[in-house]
Every structure is written in structure tokens, then in C-alpha cells.
LUMRO-516361 format. One record per residue: residue in one letter; x negated, z negated, y negated of N, C-alpha, C in turn. Coordinates in pm, whole numbers, padded with zeros to 5 digits, always signed. Atoms other than C-alpha are relative to their C-alpha. Example, Ala and Ser with C-alpha at 12.3 -4.5 7.8 and 13.67 -1.06 7.14 Angstrom:
a-00089+00000+00119-01230-00780+00450-00090+00000-00120s+00082+00006+00119-01367-00714+00106+00077-00073-00109
This chain:
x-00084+00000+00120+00000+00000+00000-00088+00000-00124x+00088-00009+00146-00113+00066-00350+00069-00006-00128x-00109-00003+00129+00043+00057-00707+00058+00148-00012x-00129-00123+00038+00108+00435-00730+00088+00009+00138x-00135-00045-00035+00319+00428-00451+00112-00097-00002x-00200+00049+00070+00585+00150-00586-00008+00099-00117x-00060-00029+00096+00544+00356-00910+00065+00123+00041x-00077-00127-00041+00664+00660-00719+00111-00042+00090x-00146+00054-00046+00930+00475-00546+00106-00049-00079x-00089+00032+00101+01055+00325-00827+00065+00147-00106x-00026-00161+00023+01066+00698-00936+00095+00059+00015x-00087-00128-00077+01239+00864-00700+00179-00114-00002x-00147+00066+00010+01495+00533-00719+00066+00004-00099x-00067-00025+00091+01538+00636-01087+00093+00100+00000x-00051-00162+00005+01587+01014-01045+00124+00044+00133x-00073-00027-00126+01769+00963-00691-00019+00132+00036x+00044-00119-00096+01592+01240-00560-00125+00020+00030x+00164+00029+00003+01269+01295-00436-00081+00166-00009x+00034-00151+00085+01260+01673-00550+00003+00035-00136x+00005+00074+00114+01314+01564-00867-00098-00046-00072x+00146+00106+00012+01027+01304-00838-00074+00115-00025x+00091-00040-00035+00811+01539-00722-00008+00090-00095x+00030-00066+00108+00904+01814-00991-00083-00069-00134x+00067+00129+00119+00861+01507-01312-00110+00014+00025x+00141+00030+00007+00531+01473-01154-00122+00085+00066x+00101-00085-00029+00358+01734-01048-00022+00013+00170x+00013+00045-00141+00393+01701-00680+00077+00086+00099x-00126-00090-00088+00541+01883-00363+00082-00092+00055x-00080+00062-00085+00793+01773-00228-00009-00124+00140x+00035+00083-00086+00642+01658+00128-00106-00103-00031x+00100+00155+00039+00393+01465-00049+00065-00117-00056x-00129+00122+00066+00685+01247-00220+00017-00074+00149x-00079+00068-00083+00851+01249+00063-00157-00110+00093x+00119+00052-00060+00490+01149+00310-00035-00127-00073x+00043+00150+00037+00423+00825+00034+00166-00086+00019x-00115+00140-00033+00787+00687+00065-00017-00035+00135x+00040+00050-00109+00725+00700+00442-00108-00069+00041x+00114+00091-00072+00392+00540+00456+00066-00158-00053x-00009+00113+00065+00567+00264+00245+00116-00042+00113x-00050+00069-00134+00833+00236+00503-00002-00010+00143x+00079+00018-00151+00609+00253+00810-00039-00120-00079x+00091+00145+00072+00442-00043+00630+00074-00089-00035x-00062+00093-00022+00741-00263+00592+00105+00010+00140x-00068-00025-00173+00867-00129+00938+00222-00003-00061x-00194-00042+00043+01261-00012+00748-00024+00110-00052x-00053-00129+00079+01421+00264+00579-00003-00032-00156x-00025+00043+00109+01409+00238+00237+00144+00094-00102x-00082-00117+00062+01651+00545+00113+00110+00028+00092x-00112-00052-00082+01967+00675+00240-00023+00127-00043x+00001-00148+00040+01903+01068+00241+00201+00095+00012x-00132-00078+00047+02248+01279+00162-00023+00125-00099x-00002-00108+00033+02333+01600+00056-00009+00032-00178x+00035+00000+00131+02386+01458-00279-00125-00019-00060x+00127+00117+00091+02061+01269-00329-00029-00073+00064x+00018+00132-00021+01935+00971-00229-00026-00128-00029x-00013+00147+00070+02005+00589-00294-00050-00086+00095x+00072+00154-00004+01843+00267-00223+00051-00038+00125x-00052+00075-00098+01918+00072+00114+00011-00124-00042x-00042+00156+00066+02007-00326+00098-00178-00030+00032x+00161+00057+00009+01606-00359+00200-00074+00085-00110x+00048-00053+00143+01533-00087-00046+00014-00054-00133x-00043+00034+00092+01673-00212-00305-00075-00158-00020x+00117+00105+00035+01457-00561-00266-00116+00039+00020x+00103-00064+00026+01180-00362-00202-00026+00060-00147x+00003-00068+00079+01242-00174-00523+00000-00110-00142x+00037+00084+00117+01284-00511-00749-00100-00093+00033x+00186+00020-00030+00952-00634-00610-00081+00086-00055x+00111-00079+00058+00777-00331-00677+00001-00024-00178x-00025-00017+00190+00925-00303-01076-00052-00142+00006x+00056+00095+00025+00801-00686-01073-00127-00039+00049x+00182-00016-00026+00438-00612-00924-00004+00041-00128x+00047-00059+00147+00409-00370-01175-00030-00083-00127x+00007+00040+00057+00515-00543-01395-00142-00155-00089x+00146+00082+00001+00225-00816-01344-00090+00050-00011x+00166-00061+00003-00012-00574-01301-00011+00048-00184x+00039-00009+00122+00060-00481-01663-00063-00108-00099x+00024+00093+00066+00008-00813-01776-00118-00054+00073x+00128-00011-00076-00309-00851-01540-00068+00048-00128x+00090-00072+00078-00443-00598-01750+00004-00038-00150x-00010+00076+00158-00352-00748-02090-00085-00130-00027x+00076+00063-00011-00534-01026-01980-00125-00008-00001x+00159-00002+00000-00811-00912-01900-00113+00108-00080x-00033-00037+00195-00786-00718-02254-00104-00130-00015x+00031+00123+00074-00827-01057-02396-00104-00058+00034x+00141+00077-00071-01075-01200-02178-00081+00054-00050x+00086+00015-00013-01289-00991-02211-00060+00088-00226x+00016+00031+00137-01253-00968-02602+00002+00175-00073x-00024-00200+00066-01156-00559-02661-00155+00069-00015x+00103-00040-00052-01496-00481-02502+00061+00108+00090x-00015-00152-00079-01485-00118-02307+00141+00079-00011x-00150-00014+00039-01136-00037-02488-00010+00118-00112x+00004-00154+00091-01240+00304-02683+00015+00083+00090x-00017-00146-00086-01118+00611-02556+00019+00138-00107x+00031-00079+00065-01227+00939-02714+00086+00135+00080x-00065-00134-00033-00949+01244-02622-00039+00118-00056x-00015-00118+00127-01006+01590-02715+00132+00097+00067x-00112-00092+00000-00737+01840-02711+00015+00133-00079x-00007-00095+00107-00665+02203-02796+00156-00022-00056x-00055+00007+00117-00441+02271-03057+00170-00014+00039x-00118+00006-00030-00069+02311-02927+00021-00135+00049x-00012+00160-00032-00108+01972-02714-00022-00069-00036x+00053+00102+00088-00323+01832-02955+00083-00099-00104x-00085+00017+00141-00059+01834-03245+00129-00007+00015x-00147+00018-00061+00276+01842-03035+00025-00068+00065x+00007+00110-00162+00239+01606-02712-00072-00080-00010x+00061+00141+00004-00016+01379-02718-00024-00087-00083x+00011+00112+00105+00005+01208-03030+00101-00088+00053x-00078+00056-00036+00329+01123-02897-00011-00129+00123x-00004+00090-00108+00170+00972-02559-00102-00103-00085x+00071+00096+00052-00089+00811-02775+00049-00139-00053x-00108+00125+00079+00177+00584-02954+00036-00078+00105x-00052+00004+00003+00326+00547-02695-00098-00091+00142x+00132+00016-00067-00001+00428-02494-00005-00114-00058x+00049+00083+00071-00127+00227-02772+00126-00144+00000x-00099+00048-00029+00232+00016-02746-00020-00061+00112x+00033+00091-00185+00179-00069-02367-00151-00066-00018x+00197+00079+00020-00221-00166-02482-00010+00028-00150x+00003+00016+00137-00214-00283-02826-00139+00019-00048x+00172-00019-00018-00630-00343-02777-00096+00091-00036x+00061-00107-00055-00698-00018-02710-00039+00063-00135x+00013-00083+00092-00892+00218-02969+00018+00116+00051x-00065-00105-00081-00769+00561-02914-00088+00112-00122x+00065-00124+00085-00962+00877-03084+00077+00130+00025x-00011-00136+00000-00836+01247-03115-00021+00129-00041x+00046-00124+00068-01017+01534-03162+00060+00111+00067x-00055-00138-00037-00849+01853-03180-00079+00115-00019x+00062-00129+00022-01041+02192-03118+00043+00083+00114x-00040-00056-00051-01024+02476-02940-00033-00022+00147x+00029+00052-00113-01083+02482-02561-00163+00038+00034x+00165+00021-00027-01452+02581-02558-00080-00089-00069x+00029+00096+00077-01522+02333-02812+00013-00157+00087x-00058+00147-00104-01342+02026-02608-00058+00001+00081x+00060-00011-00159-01506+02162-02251-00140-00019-00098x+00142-00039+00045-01843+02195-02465-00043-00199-00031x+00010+00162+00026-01764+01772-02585+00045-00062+00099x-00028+00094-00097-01668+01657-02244-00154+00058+00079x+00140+00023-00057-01986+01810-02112-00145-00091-00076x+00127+00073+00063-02205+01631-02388+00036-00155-00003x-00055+00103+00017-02007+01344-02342+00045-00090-00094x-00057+00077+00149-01873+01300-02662+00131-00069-00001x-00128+00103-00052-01552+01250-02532+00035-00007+00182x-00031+00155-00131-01399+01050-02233+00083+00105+00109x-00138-00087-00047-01079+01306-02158+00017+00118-00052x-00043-00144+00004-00995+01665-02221+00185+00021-00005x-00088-00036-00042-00655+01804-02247+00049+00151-00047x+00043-00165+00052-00622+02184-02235+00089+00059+00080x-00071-00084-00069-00447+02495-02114-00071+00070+00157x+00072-00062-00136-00486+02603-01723+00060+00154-00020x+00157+00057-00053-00720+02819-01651-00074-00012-00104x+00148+00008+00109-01038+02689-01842-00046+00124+00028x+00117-00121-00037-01277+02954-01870-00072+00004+00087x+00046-00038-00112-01422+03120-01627-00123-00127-00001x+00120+00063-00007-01785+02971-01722-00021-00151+00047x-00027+00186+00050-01658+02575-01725+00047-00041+00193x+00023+00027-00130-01580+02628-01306-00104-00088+00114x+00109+00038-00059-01913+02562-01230-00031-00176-00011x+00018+00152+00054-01910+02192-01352+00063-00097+00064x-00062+00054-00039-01654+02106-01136+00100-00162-00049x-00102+00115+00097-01440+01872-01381+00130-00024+00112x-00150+00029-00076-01141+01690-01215+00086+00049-00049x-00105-00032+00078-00796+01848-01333+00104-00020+00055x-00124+00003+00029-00501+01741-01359+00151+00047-00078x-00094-00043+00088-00174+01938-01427+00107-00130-00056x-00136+00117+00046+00029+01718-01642+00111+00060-00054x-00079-00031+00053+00277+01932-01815+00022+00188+00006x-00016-00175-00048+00453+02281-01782+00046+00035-00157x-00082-00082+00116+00515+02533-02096-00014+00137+00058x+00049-00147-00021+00522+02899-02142-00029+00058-00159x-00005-00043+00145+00411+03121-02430+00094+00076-00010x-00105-00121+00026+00624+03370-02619-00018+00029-00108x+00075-00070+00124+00539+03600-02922+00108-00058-00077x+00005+00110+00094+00626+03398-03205+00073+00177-00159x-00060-00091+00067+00850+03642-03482+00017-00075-00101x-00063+00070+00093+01003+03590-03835+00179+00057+00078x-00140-00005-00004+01365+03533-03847+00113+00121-00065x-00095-00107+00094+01503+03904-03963-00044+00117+00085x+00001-00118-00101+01548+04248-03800-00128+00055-00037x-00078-00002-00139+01454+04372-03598-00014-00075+00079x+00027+00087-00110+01305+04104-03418+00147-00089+00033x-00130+00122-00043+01640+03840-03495+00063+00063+00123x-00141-00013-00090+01877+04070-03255-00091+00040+00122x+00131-00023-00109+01556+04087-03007+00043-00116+00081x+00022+00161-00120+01563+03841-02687-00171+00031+00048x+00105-00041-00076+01269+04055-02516-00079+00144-00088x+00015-00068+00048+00970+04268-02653-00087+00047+00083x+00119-00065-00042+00757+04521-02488-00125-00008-00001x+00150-00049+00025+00417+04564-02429-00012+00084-00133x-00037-00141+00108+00466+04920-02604+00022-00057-00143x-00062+00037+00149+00625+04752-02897-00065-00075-00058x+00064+00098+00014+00437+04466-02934-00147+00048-00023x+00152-00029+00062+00105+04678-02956+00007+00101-00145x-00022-00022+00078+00270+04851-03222+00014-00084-00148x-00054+00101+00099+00361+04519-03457-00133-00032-00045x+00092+00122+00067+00107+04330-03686+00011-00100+00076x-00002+00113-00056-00025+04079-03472-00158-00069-00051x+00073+00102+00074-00191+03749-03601-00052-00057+00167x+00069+00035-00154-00437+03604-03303-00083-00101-00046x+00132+00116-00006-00638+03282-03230-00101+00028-00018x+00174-00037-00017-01019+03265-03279+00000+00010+00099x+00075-00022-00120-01228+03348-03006-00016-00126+00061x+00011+00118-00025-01262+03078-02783+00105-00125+00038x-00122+00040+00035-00897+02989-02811+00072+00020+00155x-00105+00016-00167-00690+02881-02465+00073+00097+00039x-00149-00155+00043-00360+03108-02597-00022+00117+00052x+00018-00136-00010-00596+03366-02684-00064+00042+00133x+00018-00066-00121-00759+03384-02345+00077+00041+00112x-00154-00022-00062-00402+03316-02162+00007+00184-00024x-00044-00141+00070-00332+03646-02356-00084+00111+00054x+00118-00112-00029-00620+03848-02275+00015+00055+00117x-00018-00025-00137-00597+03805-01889+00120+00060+00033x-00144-00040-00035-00199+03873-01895-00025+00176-00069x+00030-00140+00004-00300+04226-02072-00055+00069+00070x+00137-00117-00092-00626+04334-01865+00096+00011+00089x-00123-00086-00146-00345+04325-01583+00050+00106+00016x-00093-00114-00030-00193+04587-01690-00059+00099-00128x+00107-00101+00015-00533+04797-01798+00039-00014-00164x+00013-00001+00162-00493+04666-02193-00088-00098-00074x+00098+00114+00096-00733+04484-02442+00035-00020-00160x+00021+00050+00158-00761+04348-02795+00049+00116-00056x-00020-00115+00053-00828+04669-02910+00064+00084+00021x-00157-00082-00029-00488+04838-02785+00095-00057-00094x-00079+00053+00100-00344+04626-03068+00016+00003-00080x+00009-00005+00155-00266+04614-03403-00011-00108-00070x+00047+00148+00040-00456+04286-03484-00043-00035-00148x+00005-00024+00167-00427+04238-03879-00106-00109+00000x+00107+00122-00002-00607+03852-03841-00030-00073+00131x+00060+00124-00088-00770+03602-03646+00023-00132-00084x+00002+00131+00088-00709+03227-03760-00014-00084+00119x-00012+00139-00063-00816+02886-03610+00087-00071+00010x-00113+00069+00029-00516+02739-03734+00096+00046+00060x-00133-00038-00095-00214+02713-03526+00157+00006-00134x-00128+00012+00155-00019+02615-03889-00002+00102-00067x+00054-00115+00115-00186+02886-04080+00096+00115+00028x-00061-00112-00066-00032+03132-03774+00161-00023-00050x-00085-00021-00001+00284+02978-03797+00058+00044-00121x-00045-00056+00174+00332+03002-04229-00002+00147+00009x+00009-00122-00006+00232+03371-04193+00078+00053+00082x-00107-00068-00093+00447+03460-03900+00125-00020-00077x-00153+00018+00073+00777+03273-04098-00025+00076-00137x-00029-00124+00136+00656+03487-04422-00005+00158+00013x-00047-00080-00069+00714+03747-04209-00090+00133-00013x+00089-00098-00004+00357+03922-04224-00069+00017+00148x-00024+00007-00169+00350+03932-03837+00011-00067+00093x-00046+00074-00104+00393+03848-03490-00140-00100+00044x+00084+00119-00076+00174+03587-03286+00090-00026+00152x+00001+00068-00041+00117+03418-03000+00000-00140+00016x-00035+00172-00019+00240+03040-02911+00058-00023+00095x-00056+00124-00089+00314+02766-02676+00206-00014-00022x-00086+00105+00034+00684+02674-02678-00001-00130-00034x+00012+00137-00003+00576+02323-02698-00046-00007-00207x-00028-00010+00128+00463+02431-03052+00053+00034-00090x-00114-00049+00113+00755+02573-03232+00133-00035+00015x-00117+00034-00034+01007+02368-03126+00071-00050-00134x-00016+00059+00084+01039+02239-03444+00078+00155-00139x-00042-00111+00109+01061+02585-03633+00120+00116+00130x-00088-00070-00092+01290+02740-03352+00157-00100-00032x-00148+00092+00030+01561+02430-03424+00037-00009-00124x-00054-00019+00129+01544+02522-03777+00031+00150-00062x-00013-00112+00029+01552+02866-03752-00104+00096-00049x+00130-00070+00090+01196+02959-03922-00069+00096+00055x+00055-00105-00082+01054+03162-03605+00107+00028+00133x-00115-00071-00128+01236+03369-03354-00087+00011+00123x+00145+00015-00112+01058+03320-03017+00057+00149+00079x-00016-00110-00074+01059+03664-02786-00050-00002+00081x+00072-00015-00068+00964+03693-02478-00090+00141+00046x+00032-00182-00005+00794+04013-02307+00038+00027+00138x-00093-00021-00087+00959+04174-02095-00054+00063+00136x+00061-00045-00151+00921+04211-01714-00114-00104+00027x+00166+00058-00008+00605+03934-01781+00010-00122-00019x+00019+00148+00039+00594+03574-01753-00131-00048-00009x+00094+00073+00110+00393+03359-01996+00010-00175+00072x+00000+00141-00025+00409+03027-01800-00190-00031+00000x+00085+00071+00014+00167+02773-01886-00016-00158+00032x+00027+00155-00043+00010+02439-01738-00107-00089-00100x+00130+00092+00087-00150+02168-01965-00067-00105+00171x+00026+00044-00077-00375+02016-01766-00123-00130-00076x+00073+00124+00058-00592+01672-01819-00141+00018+00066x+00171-00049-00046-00979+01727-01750-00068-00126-00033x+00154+00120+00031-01274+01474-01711-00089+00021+00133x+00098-00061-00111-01564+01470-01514-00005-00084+00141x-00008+00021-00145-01564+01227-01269+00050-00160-00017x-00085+00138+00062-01310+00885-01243-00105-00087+00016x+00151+00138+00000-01662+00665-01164-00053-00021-00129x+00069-00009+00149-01803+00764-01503+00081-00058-00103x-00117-00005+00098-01474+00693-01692-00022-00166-00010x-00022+00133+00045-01458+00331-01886+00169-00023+00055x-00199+00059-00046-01102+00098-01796+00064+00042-00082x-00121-00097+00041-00947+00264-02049+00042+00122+00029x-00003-00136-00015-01006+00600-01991+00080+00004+00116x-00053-00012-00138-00915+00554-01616+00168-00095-00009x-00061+00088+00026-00644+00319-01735+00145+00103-00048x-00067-00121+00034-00477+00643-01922+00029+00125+00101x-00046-00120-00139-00537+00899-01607+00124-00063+00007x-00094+00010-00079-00314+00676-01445+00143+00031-00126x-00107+00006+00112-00061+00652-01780+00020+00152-00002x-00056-00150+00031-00080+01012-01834+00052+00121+00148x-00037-00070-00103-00088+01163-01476+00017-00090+00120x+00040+00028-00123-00043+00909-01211+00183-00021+00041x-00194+00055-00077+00368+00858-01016+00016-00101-00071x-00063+00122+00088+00589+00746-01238-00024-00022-00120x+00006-00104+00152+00482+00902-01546+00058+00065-00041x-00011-00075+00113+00649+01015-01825+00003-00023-00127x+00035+00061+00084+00455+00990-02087+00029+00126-00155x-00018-00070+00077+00543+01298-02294+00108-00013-00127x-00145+00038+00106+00849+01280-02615+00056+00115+00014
């Protein structure tokens, strides 16, 4: 027995499902299912009633299940303790992040982090993804959080990764014809438009690159007016309606619920994207750092807003 598997029991007893669970967290299915069974080979019962609807708690589940939420619960206060003890000694943690997760998602888990460990110093540097992979190899920072795949080159290093979160991109429009009465835009069309593009070096822009060479196209099949570092810079210029772009859903949720950018997809071509959490190896990692894996990716996480 171990702590992540009450926090994945207590999981699957939220969601009453354990396909569910396993979606929330990154997981297949038989691996959900394989830790509730080692947990009830190990108290020798059933813990779940399986049904077509779902599944709920047994009368031993169900004291199994307010035990576990009250381990936990100690173990959080374990660790608060020994916070204090040992006087907010090894309690810096240095994140980097590229730019969509940087400035949309993890500030959110940071708060929301810093709340459960008041102690804790928390850093965030936002750059692009060869920048971040370039400061987790010099060890400037602790954690990584970036778009899957890293670059080719950054394989060799063998970093741990963790998918923590699903988006997709979609070319990024102003709000007026012809794009407004648009759902879906072509290749064809799309190499025709003013398009605004990440620097070099840029997650998006490599996402982007690979989804073209597929289908025998590059950079230069485009009609690329700028390049900008700035993910804000892209979006002001796209809503003043001097062209299209590439983006995250996770970053325009804000100008999509107000109307400022029209998102499009392309058609026939999915843009799905995995954030994933990177570091080099959990031995190297200080108690905070490893303290956050578990907060950000471990059963029974959801640490996103």
C-alpha cells in the first residue's frame, strides 16, 4: 500500500468511475482498475460495486475510503510539520514554463500549491521551450513544463515526463469575415492569409512545423508577415485584425468568451496537444520539487483552474 493509491481510490470514489479516473489523470484504464485491485487483494474485500452505470463504494469500501481521506489527510499535516521543524529550509522551487502554460495554467496551480504549503517559495520563469530545456539542463531550474514533443535534440538527456494536461491548437482569427462565418480553414487557404508566427525555438511553432512537413509543406509555403516572442503581442495583432496565428486553446479562452478572436480549426487535421511536466531525475529533486510532482501529476490530481 502506498499514498497514491488511496489518492486514486478516493478518486475514482469521487468520479464513480474508474474511466473517468483514469481519463482526469492520465492513465489507462487497466492500470486504475490493477491499483484498486492490489488495494483489495491487500485488505482481502471488494471495495466497489461495478455496474453498468458506474461504480459505488461497498459498506467495507466506504470505511476504507474514510480512512484513506483521513491518512491523507495526516500526511498533509506530517508534511507541514516538518515545514516547521525544519525552519523553511529546502522549500524553493524554481518552475520554468513555455508561454501558453506559463501564463494560463500554472499560475493557477501555483496559488493553489502555495495554499496547501504556505512555506513554500515558488519561482516562475516563462520562456520558450529551448530556453526552459536549456535551464533544466544547467540546473537553473527544479521543473519544466512544456508542450509534447520536446525537440528532437533534448531526447538524448533522457528527462522524466510527465503528461499532465490535454489541449489542442487552432489558428487564432479576428472576429469579421470571412473568417467569423468560418468553423474550418484549409491548408490552401491558410497559406494564402497573413500569418503572425512564434520565434524560433517556440513549442507551437515546432508543433506547427511537423503537422505541415506531413503533408510535404514548410515555413516558406506561407505568407509569414512576422515572427514575435510574445504570445500577447500575437494575440493584439491578430484581434486588430492584421492576421492569423497559431495558439493553444488553453490561451484564448479568455478572448474567445469575449468575442476578440475567432478560433478555426484546419480541416481534415488535428492539432491536439499534451502539456507535459519535465525534470531530470526524482533523486536530484529537493522535498518540494518532488512534493509538487506528486501535486501536479500524481492520482488524485487536479490541480489545474
Amino acid at each position: 500500500m502506498n499514498l497514491s493509491q488511496f489518492e486514486l481510490l478516493c478518486e475514482v470514489a469521487r468520479v464513480k468511475s474508474f474511466s473517468k479516473a483514469a481519463k482526469l489523470h492520465h492513465l489507462s484504464q487497466p492500470a486504475v482498475s490493477s491499483q484498486i485491485q492490489s488495494i483489495e487483494d491487500f485488505y482481502g474485500t471488494r471495495l466497489f460495486e461495478r455496474s453498468t452505470s458506474g461504480v459505488t463504494l461497498t459498506s467495507t469500501g466506504q470505511l476504507v475510503y474514510q480512512f484513506a481521506k483521513e491518512i491523507l489527510k495526516q500526511h498533509d499535516e506530517l508534511e507541514k510539520s516538518i515545514d516547521h521543524l525544519l525552519n523553511e529550509t529546502n522549500q524553493k522551487l524554481v518552475i520554468g514554463a513555455s508561454s501558453a502554460i506559463g501564463n494560463y495554467a500554472i499560475p493557477c496551480s501555483i496559488w493553489t500549491f502555495k495554499e496547501k504549503y504556505p512555506n513554500t517559495q515558488v519561482k516562475l520563469e516563462i520562456r520558450n521551450t529551448e530556453n526552459i530545456l536549456s535551464l533544466l539542463e544547467e540546473n537553473t531550474i527544479h521543473l519544466a513544463m512544456l508542450e509534447d514533443p520536446l525537440p528532437e535534440q533534448y531526447y538524448k538527456h533522457k528527462f522524466v515526463e510527465k503528461t499532465v494536461l490535454h489541449d489542442e491548437l487552432v489558428i487564432i482569427a479576428p472576429p469579421k469575415p470571412p473568417w467569423i462565418n468560418m468553423r474550418f480553414i484549409t491548408l490552401e487557404e491558410l497559406k494564402k492569409a497573413p500569418l503572425i508566427i512564434r520565434e524560433e525555438g517556440s513549442g507551437v511553432r515546432c508543433m506547427f512545423e511537423n503537422v505541415i512537413s506531413s503533408h510535404s509543406l514548410s515555413l516558406s509555403d506561407f505568407n509569414i508577415e512576422t515572427e514575435m516572442g510574445s504570445l500577447e503581442a500575437i494575440k493584439s495583432t491578430v484581434e486588430a485584425g492584421l492576421g492569423l496565428s497559431i495558439c493553444s486553446n488553453l490561451a484564448i479562452r479568455k478572448e474567445v468568451r469575449s468575442g476578440s478572436i475567432h478560433p478555426l480549426k484546419i480541416k481534415d487535421i488535428e492539432l491536439k496537444v499534451d502539456y507535459l511536466l519535465v525534470y531530470k531525475d526524482e533523486k536530484q529533486l529537493n522535498a518540494t520539487a518532488r512534493r509538487f510532482v506528486r501535486f501536479i501529476a500524481g492520482p488524485g490530481s487536479d490541480p489545474f483552474c
